[in-house]
N, CA, C and O atoms as CSV, one atom per row, in Angstrom:
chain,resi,resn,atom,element,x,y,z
A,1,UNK,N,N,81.521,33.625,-48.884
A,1,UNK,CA,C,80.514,32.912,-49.642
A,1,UNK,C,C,81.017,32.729,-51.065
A,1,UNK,O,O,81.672,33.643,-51.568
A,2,UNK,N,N,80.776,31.681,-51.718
A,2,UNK,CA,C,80.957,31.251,-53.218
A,2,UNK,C,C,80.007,31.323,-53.681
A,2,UNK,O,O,78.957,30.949,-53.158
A,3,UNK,N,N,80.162,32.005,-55.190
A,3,UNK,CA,C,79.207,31.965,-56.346
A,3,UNK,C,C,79.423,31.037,-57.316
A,3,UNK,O,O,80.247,30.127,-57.406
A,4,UNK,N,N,78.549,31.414,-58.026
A,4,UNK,CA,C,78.207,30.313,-59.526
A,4,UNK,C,C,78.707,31.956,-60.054
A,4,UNK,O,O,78.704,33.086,-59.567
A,5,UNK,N,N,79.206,31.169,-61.610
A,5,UNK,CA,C,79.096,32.381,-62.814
A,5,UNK,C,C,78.679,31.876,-63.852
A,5,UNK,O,O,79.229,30.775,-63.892
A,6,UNK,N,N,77.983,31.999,-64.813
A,6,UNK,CA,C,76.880,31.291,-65.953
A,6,UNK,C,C,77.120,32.764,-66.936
A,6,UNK,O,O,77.169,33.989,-66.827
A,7,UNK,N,N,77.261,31.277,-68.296
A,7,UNK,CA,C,77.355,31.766,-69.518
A,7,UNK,C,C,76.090,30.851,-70.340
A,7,UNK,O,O,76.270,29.895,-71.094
A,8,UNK,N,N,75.224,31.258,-70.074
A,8,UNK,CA,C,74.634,30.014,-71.241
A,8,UNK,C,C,74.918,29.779,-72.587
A,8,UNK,O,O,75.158,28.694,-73.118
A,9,UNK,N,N,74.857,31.181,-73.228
A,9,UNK,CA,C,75.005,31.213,-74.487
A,9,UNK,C,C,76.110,31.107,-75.677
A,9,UNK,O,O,76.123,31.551,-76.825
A,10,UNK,N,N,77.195,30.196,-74.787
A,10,UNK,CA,C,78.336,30.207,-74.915
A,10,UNK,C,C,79.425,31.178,-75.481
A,10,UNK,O,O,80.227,31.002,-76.397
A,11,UNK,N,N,79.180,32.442,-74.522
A,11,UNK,CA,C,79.601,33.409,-75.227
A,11,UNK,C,C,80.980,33.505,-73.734
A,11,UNK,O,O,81.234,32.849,-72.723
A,12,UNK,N,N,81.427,34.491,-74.296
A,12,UNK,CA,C,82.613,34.679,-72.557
A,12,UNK,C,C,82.471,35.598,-72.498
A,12,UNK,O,O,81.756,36.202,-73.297
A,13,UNK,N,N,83.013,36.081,-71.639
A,13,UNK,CA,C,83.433,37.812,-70.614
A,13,UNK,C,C,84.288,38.351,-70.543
A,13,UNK,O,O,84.703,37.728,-69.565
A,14,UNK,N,N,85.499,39.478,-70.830
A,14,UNK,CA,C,86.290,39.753,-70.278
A,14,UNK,C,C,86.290,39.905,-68.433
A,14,UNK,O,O,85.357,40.398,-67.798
A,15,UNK,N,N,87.448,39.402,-67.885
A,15,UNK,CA,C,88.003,39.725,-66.794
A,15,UNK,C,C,88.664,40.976,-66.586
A,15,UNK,O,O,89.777,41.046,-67.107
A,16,UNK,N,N,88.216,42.116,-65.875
A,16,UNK,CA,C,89.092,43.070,-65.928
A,16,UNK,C,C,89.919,43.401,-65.012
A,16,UNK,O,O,89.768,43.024,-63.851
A,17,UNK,N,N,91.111,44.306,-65.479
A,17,UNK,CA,C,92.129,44.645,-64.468
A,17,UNK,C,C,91.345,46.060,-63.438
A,17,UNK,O,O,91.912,46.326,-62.378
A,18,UNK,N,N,90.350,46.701,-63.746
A,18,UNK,CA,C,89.995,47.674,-62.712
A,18,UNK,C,C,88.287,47.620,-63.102
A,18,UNK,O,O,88.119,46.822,-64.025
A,19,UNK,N,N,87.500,48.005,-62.823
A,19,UNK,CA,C,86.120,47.920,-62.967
A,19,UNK,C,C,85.847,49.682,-63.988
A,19,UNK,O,O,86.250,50.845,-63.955
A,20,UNK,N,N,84.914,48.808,-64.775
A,20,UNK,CA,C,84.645,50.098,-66.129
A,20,UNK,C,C,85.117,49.694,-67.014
A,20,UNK,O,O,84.846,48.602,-67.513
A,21,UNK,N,N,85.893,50.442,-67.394
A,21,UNK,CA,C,86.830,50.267,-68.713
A,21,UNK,C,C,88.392,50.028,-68.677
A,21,UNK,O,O,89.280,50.745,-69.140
A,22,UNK,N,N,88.490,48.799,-67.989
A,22,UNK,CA,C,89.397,48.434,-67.566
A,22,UNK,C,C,90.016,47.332,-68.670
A,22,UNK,O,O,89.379,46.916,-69.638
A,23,UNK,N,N,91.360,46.954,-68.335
A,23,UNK,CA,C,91.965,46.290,-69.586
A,23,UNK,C,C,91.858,44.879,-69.293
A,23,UNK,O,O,92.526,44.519,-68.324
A,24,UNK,N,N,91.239,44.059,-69.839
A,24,UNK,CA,C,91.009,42.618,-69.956
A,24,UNK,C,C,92.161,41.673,-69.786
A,24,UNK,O,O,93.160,41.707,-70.505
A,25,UNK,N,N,91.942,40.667,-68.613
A,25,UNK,CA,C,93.086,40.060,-67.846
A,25,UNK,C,C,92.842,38.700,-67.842
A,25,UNK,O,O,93.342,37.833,-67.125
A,26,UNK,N,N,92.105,38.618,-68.629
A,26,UNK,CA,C,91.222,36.892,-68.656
A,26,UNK,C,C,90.228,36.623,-69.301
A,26,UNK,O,O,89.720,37.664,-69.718
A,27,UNK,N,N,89.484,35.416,-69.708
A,27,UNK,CA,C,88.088,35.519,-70.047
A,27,UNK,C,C,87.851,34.434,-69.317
A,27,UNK,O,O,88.675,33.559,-69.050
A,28,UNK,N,N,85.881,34.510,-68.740
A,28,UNK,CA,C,85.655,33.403,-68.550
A,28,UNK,C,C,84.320,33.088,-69.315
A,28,UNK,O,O,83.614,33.932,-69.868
A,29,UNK,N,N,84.093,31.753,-69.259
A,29,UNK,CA,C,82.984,31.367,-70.038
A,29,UNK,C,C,82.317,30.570,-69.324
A,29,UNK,O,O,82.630,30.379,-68.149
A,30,UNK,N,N,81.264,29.952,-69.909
A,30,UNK,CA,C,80.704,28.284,-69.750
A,30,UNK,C,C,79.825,28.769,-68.452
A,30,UNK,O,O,79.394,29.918,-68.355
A,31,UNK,N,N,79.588,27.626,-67.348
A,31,UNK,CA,C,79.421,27.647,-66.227
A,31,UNK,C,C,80.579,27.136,-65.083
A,31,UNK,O,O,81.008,25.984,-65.015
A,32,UNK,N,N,81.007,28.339,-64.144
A,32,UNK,CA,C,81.913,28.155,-63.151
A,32,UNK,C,C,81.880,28.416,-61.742
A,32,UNK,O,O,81.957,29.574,-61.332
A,33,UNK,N,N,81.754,27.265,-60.829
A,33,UNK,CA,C,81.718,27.067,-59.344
A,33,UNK,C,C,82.917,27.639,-58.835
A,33,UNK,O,O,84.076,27.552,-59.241
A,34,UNK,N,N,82.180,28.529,-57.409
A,34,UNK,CA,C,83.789,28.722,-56.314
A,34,UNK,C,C,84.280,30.043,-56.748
A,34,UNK,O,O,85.465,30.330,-56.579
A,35,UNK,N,N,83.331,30.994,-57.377
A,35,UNK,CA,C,83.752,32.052,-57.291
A,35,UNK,C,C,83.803,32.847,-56.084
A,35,UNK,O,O,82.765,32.851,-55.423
A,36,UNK,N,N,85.014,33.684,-55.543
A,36,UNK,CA,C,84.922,34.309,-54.301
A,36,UNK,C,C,85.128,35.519,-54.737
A,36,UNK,O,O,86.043,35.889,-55.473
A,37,UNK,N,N,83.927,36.396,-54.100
A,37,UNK,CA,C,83.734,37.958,-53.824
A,37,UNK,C,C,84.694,38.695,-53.224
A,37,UNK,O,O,84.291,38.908,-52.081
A,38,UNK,N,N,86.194,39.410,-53.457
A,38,UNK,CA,C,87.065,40.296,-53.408
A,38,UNK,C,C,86.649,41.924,-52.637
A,38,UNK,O,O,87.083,42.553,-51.672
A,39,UNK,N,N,85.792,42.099,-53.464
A,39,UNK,CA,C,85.889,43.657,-53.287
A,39,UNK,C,C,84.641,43.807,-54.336
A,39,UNK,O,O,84.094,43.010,-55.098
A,40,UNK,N,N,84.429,45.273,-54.009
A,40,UNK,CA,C,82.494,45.910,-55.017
A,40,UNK,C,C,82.764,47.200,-54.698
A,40,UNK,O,O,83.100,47.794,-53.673
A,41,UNK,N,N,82.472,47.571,-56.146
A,41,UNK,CA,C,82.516,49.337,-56.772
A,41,UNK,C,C,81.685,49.507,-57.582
A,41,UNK,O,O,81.676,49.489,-58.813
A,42,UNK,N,N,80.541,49.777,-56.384
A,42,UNK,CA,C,79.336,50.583,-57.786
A,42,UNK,C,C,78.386,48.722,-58.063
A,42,UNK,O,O,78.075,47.805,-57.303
A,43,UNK,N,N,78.239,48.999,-59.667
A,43,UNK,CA,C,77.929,47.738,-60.114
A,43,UNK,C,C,79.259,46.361,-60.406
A,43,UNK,O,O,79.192,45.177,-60.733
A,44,UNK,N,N,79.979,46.971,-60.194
A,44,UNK,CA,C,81.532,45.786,-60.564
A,44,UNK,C,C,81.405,45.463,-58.844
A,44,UNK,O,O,80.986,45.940,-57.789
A,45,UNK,N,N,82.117,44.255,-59.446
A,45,UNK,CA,C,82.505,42.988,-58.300
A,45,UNK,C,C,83.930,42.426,-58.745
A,45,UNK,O,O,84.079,41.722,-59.744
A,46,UNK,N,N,84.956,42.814,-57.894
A,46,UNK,CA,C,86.436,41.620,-57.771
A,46,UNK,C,C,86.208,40.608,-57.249
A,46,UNK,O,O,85.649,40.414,-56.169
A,47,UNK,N,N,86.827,39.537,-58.332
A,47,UNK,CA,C,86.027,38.155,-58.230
A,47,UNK,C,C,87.453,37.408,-57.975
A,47,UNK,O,O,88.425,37.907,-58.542
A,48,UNK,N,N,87.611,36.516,-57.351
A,48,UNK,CA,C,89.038,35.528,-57.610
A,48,UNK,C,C,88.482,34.488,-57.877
A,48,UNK,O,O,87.535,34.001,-57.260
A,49,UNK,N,N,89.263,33.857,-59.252
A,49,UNK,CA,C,88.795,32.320,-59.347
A,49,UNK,C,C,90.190,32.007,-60.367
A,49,UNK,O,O,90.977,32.736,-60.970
A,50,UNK,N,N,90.040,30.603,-60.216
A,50,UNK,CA,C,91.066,29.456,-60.746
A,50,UNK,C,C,92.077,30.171,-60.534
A,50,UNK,O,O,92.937,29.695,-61.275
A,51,UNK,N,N,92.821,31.624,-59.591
A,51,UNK,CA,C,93.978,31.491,-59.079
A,51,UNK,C,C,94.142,33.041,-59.721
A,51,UNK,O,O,95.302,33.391,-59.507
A,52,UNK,N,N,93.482,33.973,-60.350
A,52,UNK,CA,C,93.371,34.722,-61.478
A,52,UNK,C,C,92.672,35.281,-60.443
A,52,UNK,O,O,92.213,34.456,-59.652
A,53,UNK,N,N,92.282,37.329,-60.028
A,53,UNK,CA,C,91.504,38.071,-59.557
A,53,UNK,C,C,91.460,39.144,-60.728
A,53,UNK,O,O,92.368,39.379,-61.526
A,54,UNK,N,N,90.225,39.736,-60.661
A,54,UNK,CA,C,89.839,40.599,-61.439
A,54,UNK,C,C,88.120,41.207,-61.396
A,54,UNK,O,O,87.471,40.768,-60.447
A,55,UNK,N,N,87.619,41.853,-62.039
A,55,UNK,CA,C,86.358,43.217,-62.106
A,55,UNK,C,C,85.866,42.638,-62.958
A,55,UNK,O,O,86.542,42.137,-63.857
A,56,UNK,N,N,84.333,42.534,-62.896
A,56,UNK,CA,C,83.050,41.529,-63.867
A,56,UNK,C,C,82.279,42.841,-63.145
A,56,UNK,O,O,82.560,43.607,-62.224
A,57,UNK,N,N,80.911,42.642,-64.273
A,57,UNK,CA,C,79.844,43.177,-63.745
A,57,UNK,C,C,78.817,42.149,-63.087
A,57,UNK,O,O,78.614,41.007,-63.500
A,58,UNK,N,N,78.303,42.660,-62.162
A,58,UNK,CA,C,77.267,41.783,-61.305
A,58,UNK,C,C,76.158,41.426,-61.669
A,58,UNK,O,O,75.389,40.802,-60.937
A,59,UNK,N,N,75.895,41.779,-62.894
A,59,UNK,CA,C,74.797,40.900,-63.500
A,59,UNK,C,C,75.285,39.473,-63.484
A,59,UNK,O,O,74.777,38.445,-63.037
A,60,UNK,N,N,76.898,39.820,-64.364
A,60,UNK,CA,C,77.297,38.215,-64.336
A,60,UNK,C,C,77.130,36.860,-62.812
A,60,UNK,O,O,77.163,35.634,-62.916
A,61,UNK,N,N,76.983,37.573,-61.739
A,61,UNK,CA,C,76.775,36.527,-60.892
A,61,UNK,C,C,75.671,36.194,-60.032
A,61,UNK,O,O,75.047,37.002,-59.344
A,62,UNK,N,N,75.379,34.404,-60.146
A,62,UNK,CA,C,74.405,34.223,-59.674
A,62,UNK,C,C,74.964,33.371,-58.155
A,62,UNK,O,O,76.041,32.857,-57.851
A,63,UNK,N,N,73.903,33.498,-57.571
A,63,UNK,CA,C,74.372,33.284,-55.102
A,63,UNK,C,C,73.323,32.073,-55.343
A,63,UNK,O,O,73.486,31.032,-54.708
A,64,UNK,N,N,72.180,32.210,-56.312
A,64,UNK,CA,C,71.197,30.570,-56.002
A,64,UNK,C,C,71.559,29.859,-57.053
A,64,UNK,O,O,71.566,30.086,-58.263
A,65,UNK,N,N,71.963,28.654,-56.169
A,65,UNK,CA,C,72.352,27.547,-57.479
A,65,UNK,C,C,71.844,26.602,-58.361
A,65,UNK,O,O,72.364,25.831,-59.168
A,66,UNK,N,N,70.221,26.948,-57.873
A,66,UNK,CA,C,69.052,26.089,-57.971
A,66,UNK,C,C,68.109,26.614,-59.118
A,66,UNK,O,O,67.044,26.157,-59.533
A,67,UNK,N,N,69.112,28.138,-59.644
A,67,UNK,CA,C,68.106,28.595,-60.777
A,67,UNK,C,C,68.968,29.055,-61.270
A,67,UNK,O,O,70.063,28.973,-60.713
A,68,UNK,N,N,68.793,29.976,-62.971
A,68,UNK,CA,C,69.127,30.110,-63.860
A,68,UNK,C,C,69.609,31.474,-63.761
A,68,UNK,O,O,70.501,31.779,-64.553
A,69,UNK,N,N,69.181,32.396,-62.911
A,69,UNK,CA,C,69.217,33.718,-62.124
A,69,UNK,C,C,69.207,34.824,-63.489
A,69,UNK,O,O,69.829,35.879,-63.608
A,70,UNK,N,N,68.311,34.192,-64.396
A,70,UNK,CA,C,68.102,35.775,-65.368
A,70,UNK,C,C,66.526,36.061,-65.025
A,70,UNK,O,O,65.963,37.053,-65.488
């Protein structure tokens, strides 16, 4: 299954290399389609997108695309 990931506030995220306090391997921002679900530890989710995998927290992702999901 693919997610949405939403930034409204035009702020970004680090991407991390392990979930927690892990060392930042990317950022993403904005709003981004086609995220695919990797792997889940706890509240972190390994996410692969634009070719790049890495650890977000799962607040960051929304599954309905039809709402704003805060």
């Amino acid at each position: 299954m693919l997610f949405r990931f939403r930034m409204y506030d035009g702020s970004t995220i680090d991407l991390l290399d392990m979930p927690g306090n892990g060392k930042p391997i990317g950022k993403i921002s904005g709003e981004v389609y086609g995220v695919r679900i990797d792997d889940i530890c706890g509240n972190w989710v390994k996410i692969s997108i634009k070719g790049v995998s890495g650890w977000i927290s799962s607040d960051h992702l929304c599954g309905v695309p039809w709402t704003t999901c805060n």
